[in-house]
C-alpha positions as CSV (number, residue, x, y, z in Angstrom):
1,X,3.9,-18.0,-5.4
2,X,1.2,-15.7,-7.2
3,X,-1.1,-13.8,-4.7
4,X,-4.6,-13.9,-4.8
5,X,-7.2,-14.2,-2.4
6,X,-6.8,-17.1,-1.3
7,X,-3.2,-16.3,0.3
8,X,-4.8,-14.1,2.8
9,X,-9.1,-14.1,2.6
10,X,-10.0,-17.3,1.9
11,X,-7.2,-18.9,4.1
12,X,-5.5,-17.4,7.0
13,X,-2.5,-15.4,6.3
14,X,0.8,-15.5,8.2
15,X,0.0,-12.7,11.5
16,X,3.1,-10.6,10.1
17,X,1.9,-7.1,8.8
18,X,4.6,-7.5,5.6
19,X,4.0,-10.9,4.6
20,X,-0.1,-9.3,4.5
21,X,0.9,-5.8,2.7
22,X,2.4,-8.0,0.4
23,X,-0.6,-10.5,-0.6
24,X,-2.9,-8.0,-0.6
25,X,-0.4,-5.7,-3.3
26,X,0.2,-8.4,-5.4
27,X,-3.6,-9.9,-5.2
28,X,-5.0,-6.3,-6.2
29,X,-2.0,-5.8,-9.0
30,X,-2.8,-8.3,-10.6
31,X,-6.7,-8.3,-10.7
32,X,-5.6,-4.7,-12.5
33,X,-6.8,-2.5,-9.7
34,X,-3.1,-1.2,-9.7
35,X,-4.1,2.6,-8.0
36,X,-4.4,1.2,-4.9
37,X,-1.6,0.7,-2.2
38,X,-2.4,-1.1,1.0
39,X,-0.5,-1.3,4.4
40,X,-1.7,-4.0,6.9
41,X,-2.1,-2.4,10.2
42,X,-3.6,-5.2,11.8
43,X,-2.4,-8.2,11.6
44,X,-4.6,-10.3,13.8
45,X,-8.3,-11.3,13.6
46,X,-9.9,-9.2,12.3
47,X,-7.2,-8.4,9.8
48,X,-6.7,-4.9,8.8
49,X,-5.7,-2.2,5.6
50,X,-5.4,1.0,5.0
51,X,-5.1,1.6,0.8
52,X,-3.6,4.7,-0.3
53,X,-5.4,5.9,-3.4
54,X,-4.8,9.4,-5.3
55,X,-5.0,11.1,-1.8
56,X,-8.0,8.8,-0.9
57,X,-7.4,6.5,1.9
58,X,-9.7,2.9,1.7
59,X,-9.9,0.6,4.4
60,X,-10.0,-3.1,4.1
61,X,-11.3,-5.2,7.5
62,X,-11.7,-9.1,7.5
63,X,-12.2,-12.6,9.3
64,X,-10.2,-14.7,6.8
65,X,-12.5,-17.4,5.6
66,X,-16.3,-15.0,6.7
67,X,-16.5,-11.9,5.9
68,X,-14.9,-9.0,4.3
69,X,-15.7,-4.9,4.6
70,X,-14.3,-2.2,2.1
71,X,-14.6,1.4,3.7
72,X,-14.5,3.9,0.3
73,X,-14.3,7.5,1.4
74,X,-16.3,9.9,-0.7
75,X,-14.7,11.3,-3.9
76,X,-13.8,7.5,-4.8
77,X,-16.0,6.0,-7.0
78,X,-17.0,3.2,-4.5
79,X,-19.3,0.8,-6.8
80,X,-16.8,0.7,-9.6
81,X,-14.1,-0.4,-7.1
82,X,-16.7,-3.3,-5.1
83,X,-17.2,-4.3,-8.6
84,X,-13.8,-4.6,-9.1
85,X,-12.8,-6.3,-5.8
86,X,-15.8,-9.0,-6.5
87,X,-15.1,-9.4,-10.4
88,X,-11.0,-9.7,-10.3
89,X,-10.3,-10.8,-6.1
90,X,-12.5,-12.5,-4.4
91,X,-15.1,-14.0,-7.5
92,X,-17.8,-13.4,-5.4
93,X,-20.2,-10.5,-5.4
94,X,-21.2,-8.4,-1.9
95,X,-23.7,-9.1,0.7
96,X,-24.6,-5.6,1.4
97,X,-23.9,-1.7,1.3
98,X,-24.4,1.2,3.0
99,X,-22.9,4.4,4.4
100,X,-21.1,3.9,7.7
101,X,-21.3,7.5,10.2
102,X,-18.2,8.6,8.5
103,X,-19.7,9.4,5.1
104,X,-17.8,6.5,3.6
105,X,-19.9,4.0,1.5
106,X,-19.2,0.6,3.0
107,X,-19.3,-3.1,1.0
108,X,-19.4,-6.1,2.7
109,X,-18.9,-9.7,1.8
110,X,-19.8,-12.8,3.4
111,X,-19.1,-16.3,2.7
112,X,-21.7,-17.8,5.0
113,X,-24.5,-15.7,7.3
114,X,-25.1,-13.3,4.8
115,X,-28.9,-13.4,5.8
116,X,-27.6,-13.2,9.4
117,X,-25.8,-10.2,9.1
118,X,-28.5,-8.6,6.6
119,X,-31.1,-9.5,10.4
120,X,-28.2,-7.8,12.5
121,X,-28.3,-4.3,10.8
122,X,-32.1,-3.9,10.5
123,X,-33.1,-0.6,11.9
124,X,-30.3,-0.1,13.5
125,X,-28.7,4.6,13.1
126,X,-25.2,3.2,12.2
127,X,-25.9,2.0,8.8
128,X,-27.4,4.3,6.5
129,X,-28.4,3.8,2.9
130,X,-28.8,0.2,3.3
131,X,-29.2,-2.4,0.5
132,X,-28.9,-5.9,0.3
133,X,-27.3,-7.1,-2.4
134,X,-27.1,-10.6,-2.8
């Protein structure tokens, strides 16, 4: 079976942290992001990843099926790779972006309650640099 999204965002994967690392490897190798390495270390709603990238570490947090948030430290070009993620995985393009308290620039994707969410982060210290994108 070829990974893609589907196999573990759009439909809920197996809870087994391999069977996850796995989808998400194969769905990312072959989009062609292929610098990327990502772990599940949650495997249970919400799902979670750590990706290993030229001494960069990325996090990946989702509610298959909802929503979807990419954590990119700084130092890693983190448009180029939400671009990437909505072009070549998902097909779908981001709700919203900002800077979590970390420093790290943070993309999130929802199928549904987009406007929703957008209403939840309004005004509120914890997300910084705010923009709606869709």
């Amino acid at each position: 079976m070829s990974a893609n999204a589907a196999t573990w965002f759009f439909n809920e994967p197996e809870h087994q942290a391999y069977l996850i690392t796995e989808r998400l490897n194969g769905s990312f190798w072959q989009a062609r992001i292929v610098e990327v390495y990502w772990k599940c270390v949650r495997a249970e709603v919400p799902f979670r990843a750590i990706g290993y990238m030229n001494g960069a570490q990325l996090e990946l947090e989702w509610v298959p099926g909802m929503w979807l948030a990419l954590h990119v430290p700084a130092g890693v070009d983190a448009a180029q790779m939400a671009e990437a993620v909505s072009r070549r995985v998902l097909g779908m393009r981001p709700s919203v972006s900002y800077e979590d308290p970390d420093g790290r620039t943070v993309y999130e994707w929802h199928t549904e309650a987009a406007k929703g969410r957008w209403n939840e982060m309004q005004g509120r210290a914890e997300f910084n640099k705010l923009k709606r994108l869709k």
